[in-house]
C-alpha positions, 0 to 999 in steps of 0.5 A, spaced: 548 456 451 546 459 444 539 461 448 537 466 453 536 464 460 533 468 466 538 468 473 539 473 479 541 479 478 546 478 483 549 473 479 552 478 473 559 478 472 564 480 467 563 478 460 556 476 461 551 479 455 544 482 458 539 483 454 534 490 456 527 491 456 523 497 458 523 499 465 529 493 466 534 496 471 542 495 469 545 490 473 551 493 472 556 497 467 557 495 461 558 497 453 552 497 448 553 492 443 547 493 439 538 493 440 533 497 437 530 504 439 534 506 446 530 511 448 530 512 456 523 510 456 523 505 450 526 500 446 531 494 447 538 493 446 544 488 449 550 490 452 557 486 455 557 487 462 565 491 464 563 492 471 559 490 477 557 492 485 560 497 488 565 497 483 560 500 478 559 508 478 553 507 480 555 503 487 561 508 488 556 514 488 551 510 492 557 508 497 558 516 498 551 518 499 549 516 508 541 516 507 536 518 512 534 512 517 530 517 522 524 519 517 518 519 521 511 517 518 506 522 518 502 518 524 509 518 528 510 525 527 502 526 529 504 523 536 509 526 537 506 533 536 502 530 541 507 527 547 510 533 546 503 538 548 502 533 554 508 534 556 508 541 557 501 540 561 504 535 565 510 540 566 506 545 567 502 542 572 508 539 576 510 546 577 505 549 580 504 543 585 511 545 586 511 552 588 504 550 592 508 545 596 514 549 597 509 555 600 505 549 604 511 547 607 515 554 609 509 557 611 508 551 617 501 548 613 504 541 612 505 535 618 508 529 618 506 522 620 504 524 627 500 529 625 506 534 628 509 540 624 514 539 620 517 546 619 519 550 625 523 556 621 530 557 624 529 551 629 528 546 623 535 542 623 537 544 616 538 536 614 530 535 615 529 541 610 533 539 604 530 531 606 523 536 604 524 539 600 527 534 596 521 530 597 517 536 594 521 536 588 520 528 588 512 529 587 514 534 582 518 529 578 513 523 579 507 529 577 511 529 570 513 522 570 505 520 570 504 526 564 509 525 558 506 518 555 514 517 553 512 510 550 507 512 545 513 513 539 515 506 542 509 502 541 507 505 535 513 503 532 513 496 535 506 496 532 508 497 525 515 493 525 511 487 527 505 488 522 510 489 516 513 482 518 506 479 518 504 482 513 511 479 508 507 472 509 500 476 506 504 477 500 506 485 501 512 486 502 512 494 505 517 498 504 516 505 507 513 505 514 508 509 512 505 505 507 502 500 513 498 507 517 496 510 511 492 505 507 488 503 513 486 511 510 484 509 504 478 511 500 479 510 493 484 504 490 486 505 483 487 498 480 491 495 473 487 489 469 492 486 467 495 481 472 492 484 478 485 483 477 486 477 471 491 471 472 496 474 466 496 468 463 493 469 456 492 463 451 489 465 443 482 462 444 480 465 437 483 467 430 479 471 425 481 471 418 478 476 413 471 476 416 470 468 417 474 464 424 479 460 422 481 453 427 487 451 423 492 452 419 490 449 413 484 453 412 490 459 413 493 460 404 500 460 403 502 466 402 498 469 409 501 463 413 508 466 411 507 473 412 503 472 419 510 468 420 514 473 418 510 478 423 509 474 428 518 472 428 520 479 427 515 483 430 516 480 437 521 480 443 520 473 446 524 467 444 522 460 442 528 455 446 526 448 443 533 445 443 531 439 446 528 434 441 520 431 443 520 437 449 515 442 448 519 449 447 520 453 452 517 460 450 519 467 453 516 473 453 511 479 455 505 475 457 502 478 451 507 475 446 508 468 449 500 467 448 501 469 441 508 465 440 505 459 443 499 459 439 503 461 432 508 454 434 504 449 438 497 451 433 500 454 427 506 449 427 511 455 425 518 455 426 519 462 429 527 461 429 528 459 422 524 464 420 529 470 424 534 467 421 533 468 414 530 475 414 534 481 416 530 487 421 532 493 418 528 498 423 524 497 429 518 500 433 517 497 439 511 497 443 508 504 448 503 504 452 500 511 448 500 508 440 499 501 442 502 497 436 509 496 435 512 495 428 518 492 424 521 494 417 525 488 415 528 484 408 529 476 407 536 476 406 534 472 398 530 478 396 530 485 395 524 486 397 522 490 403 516 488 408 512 493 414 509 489 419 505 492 424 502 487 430 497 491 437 491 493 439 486 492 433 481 498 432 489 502 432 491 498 426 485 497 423 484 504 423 492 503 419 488 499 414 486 500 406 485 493 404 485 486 407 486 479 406 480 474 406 481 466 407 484 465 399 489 469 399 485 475 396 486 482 397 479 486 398 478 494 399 476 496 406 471 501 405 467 505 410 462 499 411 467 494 411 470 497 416 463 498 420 463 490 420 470 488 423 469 493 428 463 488 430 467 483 429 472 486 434 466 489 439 464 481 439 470 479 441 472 484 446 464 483 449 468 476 451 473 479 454 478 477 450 484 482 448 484 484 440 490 483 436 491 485 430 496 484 424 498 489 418 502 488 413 505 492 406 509 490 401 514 498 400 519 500 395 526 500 398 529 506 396 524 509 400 525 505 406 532 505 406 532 513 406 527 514 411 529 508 415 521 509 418 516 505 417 509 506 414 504 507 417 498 508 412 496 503 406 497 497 410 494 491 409 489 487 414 492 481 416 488 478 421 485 478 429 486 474 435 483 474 441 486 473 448 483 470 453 486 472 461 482 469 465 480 473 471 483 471 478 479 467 483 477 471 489 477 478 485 469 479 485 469 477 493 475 482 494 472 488 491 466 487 493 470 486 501 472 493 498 465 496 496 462 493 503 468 497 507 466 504 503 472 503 498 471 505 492 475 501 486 476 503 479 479 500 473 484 503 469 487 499 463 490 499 457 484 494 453 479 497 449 472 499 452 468 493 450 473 488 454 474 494 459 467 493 461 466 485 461 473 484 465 470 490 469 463 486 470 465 480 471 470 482 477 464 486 480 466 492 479 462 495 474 454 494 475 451 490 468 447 496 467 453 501 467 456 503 461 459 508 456 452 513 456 452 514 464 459 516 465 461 510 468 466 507 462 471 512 459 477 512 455 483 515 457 483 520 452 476 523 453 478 523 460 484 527 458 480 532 454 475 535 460 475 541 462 479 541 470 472 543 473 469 538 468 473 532 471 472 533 478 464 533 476 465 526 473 471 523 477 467 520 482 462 517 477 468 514 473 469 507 474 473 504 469 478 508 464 479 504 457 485 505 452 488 509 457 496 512 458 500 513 464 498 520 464 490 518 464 492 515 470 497 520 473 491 525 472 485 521 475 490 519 481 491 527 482 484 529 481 482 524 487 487 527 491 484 534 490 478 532 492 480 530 498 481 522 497 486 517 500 488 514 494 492 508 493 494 506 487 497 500 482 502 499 478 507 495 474 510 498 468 515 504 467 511 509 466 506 507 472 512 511 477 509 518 476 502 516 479 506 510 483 509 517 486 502 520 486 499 516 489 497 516 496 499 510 497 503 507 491 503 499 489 507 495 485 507 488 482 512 483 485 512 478 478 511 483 472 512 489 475 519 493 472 524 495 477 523 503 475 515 502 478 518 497 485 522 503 486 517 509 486 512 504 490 511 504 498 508 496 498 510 490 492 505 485 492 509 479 492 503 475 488 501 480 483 494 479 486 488 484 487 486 480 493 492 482 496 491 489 495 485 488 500 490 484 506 493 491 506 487 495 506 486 491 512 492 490 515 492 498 514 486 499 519 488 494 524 495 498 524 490 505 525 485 502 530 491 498 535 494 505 535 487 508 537 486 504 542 493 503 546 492 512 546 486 510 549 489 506 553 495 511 555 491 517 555 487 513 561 492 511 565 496 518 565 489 523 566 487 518 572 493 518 575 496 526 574 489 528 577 491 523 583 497 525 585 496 533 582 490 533 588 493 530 594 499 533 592 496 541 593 490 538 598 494 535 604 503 535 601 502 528 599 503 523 594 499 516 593 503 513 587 510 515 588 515 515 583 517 509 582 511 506 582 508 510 575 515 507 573 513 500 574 506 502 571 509 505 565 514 499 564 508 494 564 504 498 559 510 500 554 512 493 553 506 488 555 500 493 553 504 495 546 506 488 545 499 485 545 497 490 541 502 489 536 500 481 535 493 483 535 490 480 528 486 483 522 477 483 523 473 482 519 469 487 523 474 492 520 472 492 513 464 494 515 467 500 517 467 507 513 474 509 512 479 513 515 478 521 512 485 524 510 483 530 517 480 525 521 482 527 529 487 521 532 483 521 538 476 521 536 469 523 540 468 516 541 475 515 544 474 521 548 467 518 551 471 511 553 477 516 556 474 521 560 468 516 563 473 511 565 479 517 568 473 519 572 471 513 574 479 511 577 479 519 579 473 519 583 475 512 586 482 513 588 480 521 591 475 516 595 481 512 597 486 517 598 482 521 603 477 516 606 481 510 605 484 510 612 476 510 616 473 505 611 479 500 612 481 501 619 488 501 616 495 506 617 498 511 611 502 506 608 496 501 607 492 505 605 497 508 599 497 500 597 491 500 596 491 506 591 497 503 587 493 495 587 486 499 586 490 503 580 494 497 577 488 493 577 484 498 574 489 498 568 488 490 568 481 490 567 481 495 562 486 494 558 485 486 558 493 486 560 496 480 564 495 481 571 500 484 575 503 481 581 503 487 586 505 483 592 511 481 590 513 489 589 512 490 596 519 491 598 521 495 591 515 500 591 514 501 597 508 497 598 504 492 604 501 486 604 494 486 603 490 481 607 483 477 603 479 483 605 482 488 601 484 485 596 478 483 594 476 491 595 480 492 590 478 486 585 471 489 586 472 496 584 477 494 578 472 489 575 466 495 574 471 498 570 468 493 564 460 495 566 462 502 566 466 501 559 459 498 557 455 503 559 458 508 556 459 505 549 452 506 550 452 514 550 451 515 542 457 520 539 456 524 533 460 521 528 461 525 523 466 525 518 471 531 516 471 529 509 465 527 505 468 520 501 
């Protein structure tokens, strides 16, 4: 097709030529045919594809390799640390009702329903021993049944499942389970500018020549024209495709460089690829986040000459500079006092928040340049400026602001300069207008690097922003964080982002800009590159904390209710009021209806008014606790009142009576948890249960609907809430 065309990864077959960037992963094997500094971490090539699939080297390794799929999360792990502590007490419990029962019953202190004896010694049939005893054993087993909270596992999962599928609609696709728990935990968010919190959509909107702004090209002089046209061709990786007459160029390319392309085509008029035709590239340095410029060495191929052309952040490439250009094509010193003036120049424009570009150029001697193949790095000639404009997301101020109010602090870390750093950083709401460089709360990455350990960790939490920053910078400050007890999430889209990615407490790549390197090293891909996304997860992570917390509650109320229940009547009088069968019934209602309405429980807003979540903060907190113990007591109290007075206060038999403790019970449950109301009367026959006249059921409505001004009562009872970890 004579251009570069962007398709499926999936679509690669043999015999296609693939172009490779930074941070690209090869979609198949293939062999190098030619490119520029091939680095693993830097440069660009092409290669001819041989291979792909399963049929690659990669894919036969991988096909060898069986994965893991059981690894649990760290809350998963926690609630099986504590299913299994209940369990032992539950079994312990059942154990001692069943060494108590089995002396009750062979030392005569048990009777049956006519109030006779049941055990006689020798005289006893030996079938109506076993039928005891196995009924003993029985009450053991439903004394075990009652305490394992089996379904907690289940219900998390389930609860996690359905958030990460809600989750894909808000734009975050979860790949590791943990991700949803853990940022509902999260204290700090460490977030990239560029396409997070802006729109990623730059446009030059102004051009600085010498020292005087430039609106057209024909106040630019020829000689300038050209060598800007020759940096902005060679020293570029995008594409200008205007095989179409009368249609407007279809331009490719990092953000950066499409905006500084279109501008040089559709403002300037210059003709990128007649200009890459006749010119022969003879060294390349490509862009790094830790030198900020990149460069080419190159040759028209009617001249002898050999040209140096540097493009990148304007302070790095004026620092490179001993001359510039003005207007009319003269070269003037740049001295100290000249120099002092661009910067304001610079300074000014970043105050705007435009990013600052700047072009270098240097005219050297061939045999040198040939030899060394390196190009210059000093001498060079100040060429011009443009300042990019990249607008900042809509919504970005109000979601940071949702983050500041839910006691998430957010800081910035980018690559842009501190004066653009700081205007982006105020204009999202990060940073106050007061706060700049002189209180700590702008850095640069390098001053950064450069503190003392203990004089970082003093710093760290008044540090908002971080300018002209490297991956490591932001690896350090993740790590730093991390040390002084934070919950961090972090942001990322570039190769060298994947250690911090990996760091991080939570790693959040870019769907659209993000390399394939960063979505690997990540928990969640944000699908729209957008900040306000970011705050979703936040609270998609607390509802998913919080539903977990209160189905605990919930499990963790019926469980204590009912063991002490039966654990009493079992060693008081040998009998049990909720069989087995019956706490199975409840079980199965709570695993699945109360999970389930737990997992399609929507995010509050109510959730981001709270402090987060402490990395050692208890799962059952001290407000779980007061809710839990007041209202098992409340069941306990009631139920012991059932289980030994109900036959004298209801005028009713043995059978009845243990109905009603079940309807008492299940009720209870309902008006508890707000779950569908369970219909006991039609379990008459399957859990041993009779039918209840008006009467009686409305006893058991009445003593189930306090449940909800005992629940409001006891959330009046202050709980001291102290947090674990200060954040």
């Amino acid at each position: 097709m004579g251009g570069t065309i962007i398709y499926l990864f999936f679509d690669v077959v043999v015999g296609d030529v693939v172009s490779l960037n930074i941070g690209d992963q090869i979609p198949a094997d293939g062999l190098f045919l030619h490119g520029y500094s091939m680095k693993v971490t830097d440069g660009f090539g092409f290669m001819l594809v041989t291979s792909v699939g399963m049929s690659t080297a990669w894919g036969e390794m991988m096909s060898s390799i069986s994965r893991d799929l059981d690894e649990q999360t760290p809350l998963q792990a926690r609630l099986n640390k504590l299913t299994s502590y209940i369990g032992k007490v539950g079994l312990t419990v059942a154990i001692v009702v069943l060494v108590v029962m089995m002396i009750r019953y062979f030392t005569g202190n048990t009777r049956d329903d006519n109030g006779q004896k049941e055990y006689f010694g020798s005289k006893t049939k030996v079938s109506d021993v076993l039928d005891s005893v196995v009924g003993i054993i029985a009450a053991a087993v439903t004394i075990v049944v009652v305490a394992i909270p089996e379904g907690l596992p289940l219900a998390v999962t389930i609860t996690l499942a359905y958030s990460m599928k809600r989750m894909m609609k808000d734009n975050a696709m979860v790949r590791k389970l943990s991700a949803c728990e853990t940022m509902g935990s999260a204290t700090i968010i460490c977030t990239d500018k560029t396409g997070t919190l802006t729109l990623n959509q730059m446009k030059v909107t102004e051009f600085c020549l010498g020292k005087e702004t430039i609106e057209s090209n024909t106040e630019i002089e020829s000689e300038i024209y050209h060598l800007l046209q020759e940096g902005v061709a060679l020293n570029t990786t995008g594409t200008v495709n205007n095989s179409h007459a009368n249609v407007v160029p279809e331009i490719t390319g990092s953000p950066t460089e499409k905006a500084i392309i279109s501008w040089a085509v559709m403002d300037l008029g210059m003709n990128i690829n007649e200009t890459k035709g006749i010119c022969e590239i003879i060294h390349v340095e490509t862009f790094n986040s830790e030198k900020k410029r990149s460069g080419v060495l190159m040759r028209k191929n009617s001249e002898k000459a050999i040209h140096t052309h540097w493009k990148g952040a304007a302070e790095m490439i004026l620092a490179m500079c001993s001359n510039y250009y003005v207007r009319n094509g003269e070269v003037r010193d740049l001295n100290e006092e000249e120099k002092v003036q661009f910067e304001a120049i610079i300074q000014s424009m970043a105050a705007k928040s435009l990013r600052c570009i700047a072009f270098a150029h240097k005219k050297v001697v061939e045999e040198n340049s040939q030899a060394s193949a390196k190009l210059e790095e000093n001498g060079m000639t100040f060429m011009g400026l443009v300042g990019l404009k990249d607008p900042c997301r809509v919504g970005v101020k109000t979601a940071v602001e949702s983050c500041k109010h839910a006691g998430v602090n957010v800081k910035m870390i980018t690559g842009d300069n501190m004066h653009t750093a700081r205007a982006i950083a105020i204009e999202c709401g990060i940073l106050n207008p007061e706060q700049d460089m002189k209180n700590g709360a702008v850095v640069e990455g390098v001053q950064f690097r450069n503190y003392s350990p203990e004089e970082r960790m003093a710093k760290i939490d008044n540090i908002q922003v971080m300018a002209r920053s490297s991956p490591f910078d932001k690896l350090l400050m993740v790590q730093c964080l991390k040390e002084k007890g934070h919950v961090v999430a972090v942001t990322g889209d570039g190769t060298n982002d994947a250690p911090a990615l990996k760091e991080a407490d939570i790693g959040l790549s870019m769907g659209i800009q993000g390399t394939e390197v960063a979505k690997e090293s990540s928990d969640i891909v944000i699908l729209d590159d957008n900040f306000t996304s970011v705050v979703t997860v936040l609270r998609w992570g607390r509802c998913v904390y919080n539903n977990i917390q209160k189905f605990i509650q919930f499990q963790l109320t019926v469980n204590v209710a009912a063991l002490v229940i039966n654990f009493v009547a079992a060693v008081s009088s040998g009998k049990i009021p909720l069989t087995a069968v019956q706490l199975l019934w409840v079980n199965l209602i709570m695993d699945t209806l109360g999970a389930l309405a737990l997992a399609t429980e929507q995010p509050t807003n109510d959730l981001m008014t709270r402090p987060p979540v402490g990395r050692s903060e208890p799962l059952i907190t001290k407000i779980m606790w007061r809710n839990l113990l007041a209202q098992a007591l409340y069941q306990v109290t009631i139920l012991l009142t059932l289980q030994f007075k109900g036959k004298a206060i209801f005028g009713v038999d043995e059978e009845v009576k243990n109905t009603l403790i079940f309807n008492t019970f299940v009720l209870c449950q309902v008006f508890n948890e707000f779950n569908a109301l369970l219909m006991v009367e039609l379990l008459n026959k399957f859990a041993s249960t009779e039918r209840l006249n008006w009467q009686q059921w409305g006893a058991c409505i009445a003593i189930a609907v306090l449940t909800w001004p005992i629940g409001c009562l006891v959330k009046c009872i202050p709980v001291s809430c102290k947090r674990t970890q200060s954040h």
